[in-house]
C-alpha positions as CSV (number, residue, x, y, z in Angstrom):
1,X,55.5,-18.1,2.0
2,X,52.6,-20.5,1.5
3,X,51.2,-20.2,5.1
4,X,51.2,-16.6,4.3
5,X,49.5,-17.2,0.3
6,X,47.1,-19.4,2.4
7,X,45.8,-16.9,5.1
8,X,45.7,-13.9,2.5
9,X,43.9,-15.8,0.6
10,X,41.6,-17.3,3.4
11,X,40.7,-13.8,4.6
12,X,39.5,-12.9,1.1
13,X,37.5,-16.2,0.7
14,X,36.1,-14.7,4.2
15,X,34.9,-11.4,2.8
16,X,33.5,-12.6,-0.5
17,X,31.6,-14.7,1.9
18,X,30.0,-11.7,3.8
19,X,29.2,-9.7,1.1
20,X,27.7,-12.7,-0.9
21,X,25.6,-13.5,2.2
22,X,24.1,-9.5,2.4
23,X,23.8,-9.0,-1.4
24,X,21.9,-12.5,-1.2
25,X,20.0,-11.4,1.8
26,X,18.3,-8.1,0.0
27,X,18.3,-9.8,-3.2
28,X,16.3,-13.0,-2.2
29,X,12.9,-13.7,-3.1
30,X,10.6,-14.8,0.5
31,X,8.4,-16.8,-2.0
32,X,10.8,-18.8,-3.2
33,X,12.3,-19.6,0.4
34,X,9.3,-20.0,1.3
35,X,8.1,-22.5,-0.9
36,X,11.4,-24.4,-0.5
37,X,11.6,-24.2,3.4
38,X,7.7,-26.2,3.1
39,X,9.3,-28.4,1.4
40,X,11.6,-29.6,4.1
41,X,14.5,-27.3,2.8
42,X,16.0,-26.9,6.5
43,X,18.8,-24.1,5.2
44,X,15.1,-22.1,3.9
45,X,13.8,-22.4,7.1
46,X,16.6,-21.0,9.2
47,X,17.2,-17.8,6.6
48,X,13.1,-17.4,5.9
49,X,12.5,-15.6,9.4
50,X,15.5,-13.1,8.6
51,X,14.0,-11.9,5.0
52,X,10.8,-11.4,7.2
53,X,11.6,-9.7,9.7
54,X,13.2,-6.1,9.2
55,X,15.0,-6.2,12.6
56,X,16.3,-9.4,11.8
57,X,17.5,-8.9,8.5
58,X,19.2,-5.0,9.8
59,X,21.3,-7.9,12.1
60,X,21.8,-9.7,9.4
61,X,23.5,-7.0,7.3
62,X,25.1,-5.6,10.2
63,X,26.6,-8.9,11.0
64,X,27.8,-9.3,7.2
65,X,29.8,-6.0,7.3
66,X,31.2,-6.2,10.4
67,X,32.6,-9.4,9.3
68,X,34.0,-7.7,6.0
69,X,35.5,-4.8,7.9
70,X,37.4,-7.2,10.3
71,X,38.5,-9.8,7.4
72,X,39.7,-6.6,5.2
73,X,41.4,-4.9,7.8
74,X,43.2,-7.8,9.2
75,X,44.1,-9.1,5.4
76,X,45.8,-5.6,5.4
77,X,47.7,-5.8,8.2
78,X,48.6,-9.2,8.2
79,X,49.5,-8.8,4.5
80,X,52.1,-5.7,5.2
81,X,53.7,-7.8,8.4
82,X,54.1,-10.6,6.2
83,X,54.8,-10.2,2.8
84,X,56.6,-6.6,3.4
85,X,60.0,-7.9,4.9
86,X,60.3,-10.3,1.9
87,X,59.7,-7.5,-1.0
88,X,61.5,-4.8,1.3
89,X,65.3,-6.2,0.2
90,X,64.2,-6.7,-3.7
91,X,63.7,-2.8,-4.0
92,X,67.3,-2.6,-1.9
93,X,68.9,-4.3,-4.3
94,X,67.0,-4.0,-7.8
95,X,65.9,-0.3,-7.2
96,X,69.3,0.9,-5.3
97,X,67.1,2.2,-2.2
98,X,67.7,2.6,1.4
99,X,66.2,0.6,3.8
100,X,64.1,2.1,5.3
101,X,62.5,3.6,2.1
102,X,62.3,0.0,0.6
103,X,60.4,-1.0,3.7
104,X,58.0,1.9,3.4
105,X,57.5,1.4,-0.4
106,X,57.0,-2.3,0.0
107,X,54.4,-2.0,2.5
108,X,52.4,0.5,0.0
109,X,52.6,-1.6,-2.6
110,X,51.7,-4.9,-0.5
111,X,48.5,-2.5,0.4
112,X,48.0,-1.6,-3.2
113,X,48.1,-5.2,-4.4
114,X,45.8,-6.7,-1.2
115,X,43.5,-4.1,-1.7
116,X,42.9,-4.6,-6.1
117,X,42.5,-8.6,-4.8
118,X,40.1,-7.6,-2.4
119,X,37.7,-5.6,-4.0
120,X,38.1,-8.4,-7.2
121,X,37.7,-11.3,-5.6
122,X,36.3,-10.5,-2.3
123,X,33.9,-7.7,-3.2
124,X,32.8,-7.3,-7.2
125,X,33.2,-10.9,-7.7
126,X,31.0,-12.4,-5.1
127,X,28.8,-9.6,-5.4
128,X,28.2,-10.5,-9.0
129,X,27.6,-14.1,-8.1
130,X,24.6,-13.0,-5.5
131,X,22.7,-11.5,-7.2
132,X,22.5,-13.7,-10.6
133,X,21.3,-16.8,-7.7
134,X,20.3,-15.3,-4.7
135,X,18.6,-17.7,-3.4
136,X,21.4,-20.4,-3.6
137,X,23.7,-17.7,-2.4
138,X,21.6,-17.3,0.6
139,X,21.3,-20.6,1.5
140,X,24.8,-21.3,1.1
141,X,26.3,-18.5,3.6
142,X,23.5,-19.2,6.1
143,X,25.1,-21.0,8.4
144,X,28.5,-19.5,8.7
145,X,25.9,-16.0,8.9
146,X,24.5,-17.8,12.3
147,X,27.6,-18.2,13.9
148,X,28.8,-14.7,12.7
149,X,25.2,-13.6,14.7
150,X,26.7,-15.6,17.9
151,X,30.2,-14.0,17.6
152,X,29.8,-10.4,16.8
153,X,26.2,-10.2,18.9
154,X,27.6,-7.8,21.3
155,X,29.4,-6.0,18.5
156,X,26.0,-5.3,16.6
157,X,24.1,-4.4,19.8
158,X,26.6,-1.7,20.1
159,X,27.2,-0.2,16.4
160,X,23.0,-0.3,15.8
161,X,22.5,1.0,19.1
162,X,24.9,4.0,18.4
163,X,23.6,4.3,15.0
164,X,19.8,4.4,16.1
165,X,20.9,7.3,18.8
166,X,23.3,9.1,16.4
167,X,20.0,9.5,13.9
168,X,17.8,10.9,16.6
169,X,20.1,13.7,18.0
170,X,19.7,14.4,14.2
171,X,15.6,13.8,14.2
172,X,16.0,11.3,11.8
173,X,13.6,8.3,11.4
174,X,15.9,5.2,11.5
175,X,14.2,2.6,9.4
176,X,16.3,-0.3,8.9
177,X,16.9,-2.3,5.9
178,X,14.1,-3.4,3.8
179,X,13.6,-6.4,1.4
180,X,12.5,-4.7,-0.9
181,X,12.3,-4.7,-4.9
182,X,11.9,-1.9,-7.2
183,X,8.7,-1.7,-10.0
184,X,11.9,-2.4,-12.5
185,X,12.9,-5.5,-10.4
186,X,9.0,-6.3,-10.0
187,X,8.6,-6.0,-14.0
188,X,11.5,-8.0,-14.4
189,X,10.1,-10.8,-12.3
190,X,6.9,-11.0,-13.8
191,X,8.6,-11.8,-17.3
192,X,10.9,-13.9,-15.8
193,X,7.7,-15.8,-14.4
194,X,5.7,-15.8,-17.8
195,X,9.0,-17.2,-19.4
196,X,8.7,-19.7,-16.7
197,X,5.2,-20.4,-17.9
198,X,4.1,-19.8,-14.1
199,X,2.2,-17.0,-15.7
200,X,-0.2,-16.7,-18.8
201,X,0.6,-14.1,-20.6
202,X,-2.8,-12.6,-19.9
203,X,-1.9,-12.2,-16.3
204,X,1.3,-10.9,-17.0
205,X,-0.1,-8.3,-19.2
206,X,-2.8,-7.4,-16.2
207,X,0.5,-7.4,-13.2
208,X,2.2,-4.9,-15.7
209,X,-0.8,-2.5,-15.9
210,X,-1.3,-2.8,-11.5
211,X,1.9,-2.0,-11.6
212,X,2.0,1.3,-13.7
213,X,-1.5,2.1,-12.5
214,X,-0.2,5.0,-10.5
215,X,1.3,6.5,-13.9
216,X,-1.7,6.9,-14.8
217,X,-4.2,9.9,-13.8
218,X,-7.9,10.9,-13.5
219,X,-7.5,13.1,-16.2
220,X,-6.2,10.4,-18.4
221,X,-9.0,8.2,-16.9
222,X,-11.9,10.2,-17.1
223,X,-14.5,11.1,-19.1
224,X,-14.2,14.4,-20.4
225,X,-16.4,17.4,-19.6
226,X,-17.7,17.6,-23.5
227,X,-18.7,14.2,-23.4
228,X,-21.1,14.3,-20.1
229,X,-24.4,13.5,-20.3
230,X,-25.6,15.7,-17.6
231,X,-28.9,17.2,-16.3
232,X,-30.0,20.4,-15.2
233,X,-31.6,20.3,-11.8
234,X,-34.1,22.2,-12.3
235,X,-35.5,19.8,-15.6
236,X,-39.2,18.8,-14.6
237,X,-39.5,15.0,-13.3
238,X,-41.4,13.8,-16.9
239,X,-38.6,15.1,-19.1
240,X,-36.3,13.2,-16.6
241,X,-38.2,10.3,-17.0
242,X,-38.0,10.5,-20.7
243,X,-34.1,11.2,-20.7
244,X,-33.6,8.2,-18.1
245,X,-35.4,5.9,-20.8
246,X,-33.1,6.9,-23.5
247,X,-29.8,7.1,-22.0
248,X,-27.2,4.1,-21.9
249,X,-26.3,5.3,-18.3
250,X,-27.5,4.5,-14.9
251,X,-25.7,7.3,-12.9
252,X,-26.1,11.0,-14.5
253,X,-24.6,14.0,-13.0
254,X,-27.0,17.1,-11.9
255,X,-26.0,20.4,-12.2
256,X,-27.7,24.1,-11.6
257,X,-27.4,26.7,-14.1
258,X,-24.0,25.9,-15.2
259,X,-21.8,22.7,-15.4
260,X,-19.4,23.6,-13.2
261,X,-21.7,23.8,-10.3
262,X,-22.7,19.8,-10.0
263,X,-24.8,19.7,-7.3
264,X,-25.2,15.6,-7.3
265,X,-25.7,12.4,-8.7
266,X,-28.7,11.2,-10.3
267,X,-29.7,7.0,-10.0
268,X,-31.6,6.1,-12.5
269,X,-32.5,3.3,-9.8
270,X,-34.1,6.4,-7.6
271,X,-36.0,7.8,-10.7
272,X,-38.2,4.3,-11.6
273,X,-38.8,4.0,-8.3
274,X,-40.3,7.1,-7.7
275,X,-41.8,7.1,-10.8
276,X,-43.9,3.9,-9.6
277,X,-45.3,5.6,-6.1
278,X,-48.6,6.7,-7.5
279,X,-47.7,10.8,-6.6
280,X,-43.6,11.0,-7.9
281,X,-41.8,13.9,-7.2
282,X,-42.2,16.9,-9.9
283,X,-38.2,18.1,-8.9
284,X,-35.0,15.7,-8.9
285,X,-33.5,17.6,-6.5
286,X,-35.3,15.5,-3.6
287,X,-33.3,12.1,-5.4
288,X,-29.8,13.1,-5.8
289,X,-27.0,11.9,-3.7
290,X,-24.1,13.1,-3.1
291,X,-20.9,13.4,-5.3
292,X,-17.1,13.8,-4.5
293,X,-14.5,15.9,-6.3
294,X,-10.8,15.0,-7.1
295,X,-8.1,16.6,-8.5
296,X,-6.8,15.5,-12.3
297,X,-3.6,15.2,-11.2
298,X,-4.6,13.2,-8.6
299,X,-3.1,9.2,-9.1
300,X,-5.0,6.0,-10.8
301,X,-4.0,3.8,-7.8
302,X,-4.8,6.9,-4.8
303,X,-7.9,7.1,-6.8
304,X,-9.2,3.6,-6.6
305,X,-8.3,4.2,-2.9
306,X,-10.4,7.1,-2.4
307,X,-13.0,5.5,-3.8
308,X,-13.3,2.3,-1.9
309,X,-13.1,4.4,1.1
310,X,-16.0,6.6,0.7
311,X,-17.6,3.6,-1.1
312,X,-18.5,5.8,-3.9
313,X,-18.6,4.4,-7.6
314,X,-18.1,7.9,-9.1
315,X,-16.1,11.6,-8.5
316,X,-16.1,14.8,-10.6
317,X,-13.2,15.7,-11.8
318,X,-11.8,19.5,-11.2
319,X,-8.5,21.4,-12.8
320,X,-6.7,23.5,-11.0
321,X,-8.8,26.3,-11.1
322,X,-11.6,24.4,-9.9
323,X,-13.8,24.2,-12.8
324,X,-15.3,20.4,-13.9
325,X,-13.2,18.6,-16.3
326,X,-15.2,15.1,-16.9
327,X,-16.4,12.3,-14.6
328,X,-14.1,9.6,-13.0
329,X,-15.9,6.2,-12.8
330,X,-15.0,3.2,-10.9
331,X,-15.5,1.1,-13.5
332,X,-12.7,3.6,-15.9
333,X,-10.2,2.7,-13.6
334,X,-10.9,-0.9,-13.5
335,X,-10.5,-0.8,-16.7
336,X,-7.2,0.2,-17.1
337,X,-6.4,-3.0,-15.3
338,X,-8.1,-5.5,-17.0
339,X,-9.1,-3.8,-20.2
340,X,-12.2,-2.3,-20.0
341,X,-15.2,-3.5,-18.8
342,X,-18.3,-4.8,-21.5
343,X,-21.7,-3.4,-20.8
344,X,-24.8,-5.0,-22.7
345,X,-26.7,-2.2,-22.4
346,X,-24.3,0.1,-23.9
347,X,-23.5,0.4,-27.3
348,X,-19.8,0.2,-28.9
349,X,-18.5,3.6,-29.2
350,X,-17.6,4.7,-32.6
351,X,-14.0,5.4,-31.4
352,X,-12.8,2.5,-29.8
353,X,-12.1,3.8,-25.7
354,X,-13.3,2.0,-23.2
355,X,-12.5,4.2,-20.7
356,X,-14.5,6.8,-21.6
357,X,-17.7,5.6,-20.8
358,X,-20.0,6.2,-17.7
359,X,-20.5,3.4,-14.9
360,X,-23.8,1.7,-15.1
């Protein structure tokens, strides 16, 4: 009876080992092995290249629940074979059945029993422990994870191997596990890390807003139409001049005949310079450059990309019907990361949004 206690309760011991080691696996920060495995942490080094590599860590898991479908289904039937016979004669005799009913009801509730211990202590309990310490969780199944690699190599060649071809009869991308965490997990980090006074609270405040930038829209971002300070193209070069030298702004939208026809941008870089040049230009049209259009639905963080890539500091901003519904600056959604950008040459608005002014 106690070599039979002491394997049953070995092969649990064995799966709360495998599925610590692959909730610890996906759980795991890389910076913090990393950090450990540089300095000299040997167990670091040998589970840092897993984290890191997706193919490696898809072995990994593989490995960890091939190991908890062998241990569970060999605590089951060694469990029955073993601890049946001995319950079987009880029911004979306490519960006046026949034999061969005893021997089937013992051997249902052998399974029953085995199976509640199981998913206790070999499954919810261990799970629970991996992901409140990961990273000692990690390095602690490491090792017996390596040998697991060794053992069940040819068994993982063959079950991912099946897998991979099963998913492209069904013209499905197969793309492996990920170490991954979501924005939740991410936000929940960063505090963690301020409480750990790694961060100022500064920086914490400016990871939060990088991380919820793509909340945000160009809509929300951008400076409405009634607020443009926009010219006509067909204004005459002095009454440009004279406009340039009063406005706060560098970069001024043209339009012809109506604002929803923005036909550029207007430097006011362009406009000294040609006013200089002893015969200027008597029509803008000659200085504007030209001016991209995005959607107000479209993203803060696709924004800033679409930006960068047409290195372009500024984009009207349409509805859906197409008409202009304000001006989306570089510097508005900068902005929203660090909060707002000071310009000496601009006055405070009376209502206090930063956002809402125009790039100089």
């Amino acid at each position: 009876m106690l070599l039979a206690a002491a394997v049953i309760g070995f092969l649990i011991l064995l799966t709360a080992l495998y599925v610590a080691a692959e909730f610890a696996a996906v759980s795991v920060r890389r910076s913090r092995l990393r950090r450990l495995a540089e300095d000299g942490n040997s167990l670091a080094a040998r589970i840092l290249p897993v984290v890191e590599d997706p193919q490696e860590l898809d072995r990994y898991i593989a490995a960890s629940q091939i190991g908890i479908t062998l241990s569970s289904l060999i605590l089951g039937a060694y469990g029955q074979a073993a601890l049946a016979p001995r319950l079987a004669p009880m029911f004979v005799r306490y519960l006046s059945l026949e034999p061969a009913s005893a021997e089937s009801t013992a051997a249902v509730v052998i399974l029953l029993l085995l199976t509640v211990m199981a998913m206790i202590l070999g499954e919810l309990v261990p799970k629970s422990l991996a992901l409140q310490d990961p990273t000692r969780t990690a390095l602690f199944t490491v090792l017996p994870m390596q040998w697991s690699l060794h053992a069940f190599a040819w068994s993982i060649a063959f079950l991912n191997g099946s897998g991979v071809m099963l998913l492209k009869l069904m013209r499905l991308p197969s793309t492996g596990h990920r170490h991954v965490h979501s924005p939740q997990e991410i936000e929940l980090l960063i505090a963690e890390s301020r409480d750990g006074g790694l961060l100022e609270p500064e920086e914490q405040v400016r990871l939060h807003r990088a991380l919820r930038l793509g909340l945000r829209t160009a809509q929300q971002l951008m400076v409405p139409r009634y607020r443009l300070a926009a010219i006509d193209a067909s204004t005459r070069f002095d009454t440009v001049v004279s406009i340039v030298v009063d406005s706060p702004f560098s970069r001024l939208p043209v339009y012809r005949d109506t604002l929803d026809n923005v036909v550029g941008i207007l430097h006011t870089k362009d406009v000294v310079n040609n006013f200089v040049r002893s015969r200027p230009e008597q029509s803008i049209v000659p200085l504007l450059r030209p001016i991209f259009r995005v959607r107000d639905t479209m993203p803060a963080d696709r924004l800033l990309a679409f930006l960068r890539e047409r290195r372009s500091h500024h984009a009207i901003v349409t509805d859906e019907q197409g008409h202009v519904a304000g001006l989306i600056t570089l510097e508005d959604v900068v902005g929203e990361l660090i909060g707002g950008v000071a310009d000496e040459f601009k006055p405070p608005p009376k209502l206090a949004r930063p956002r809402e002014e125009h790039l100089r």
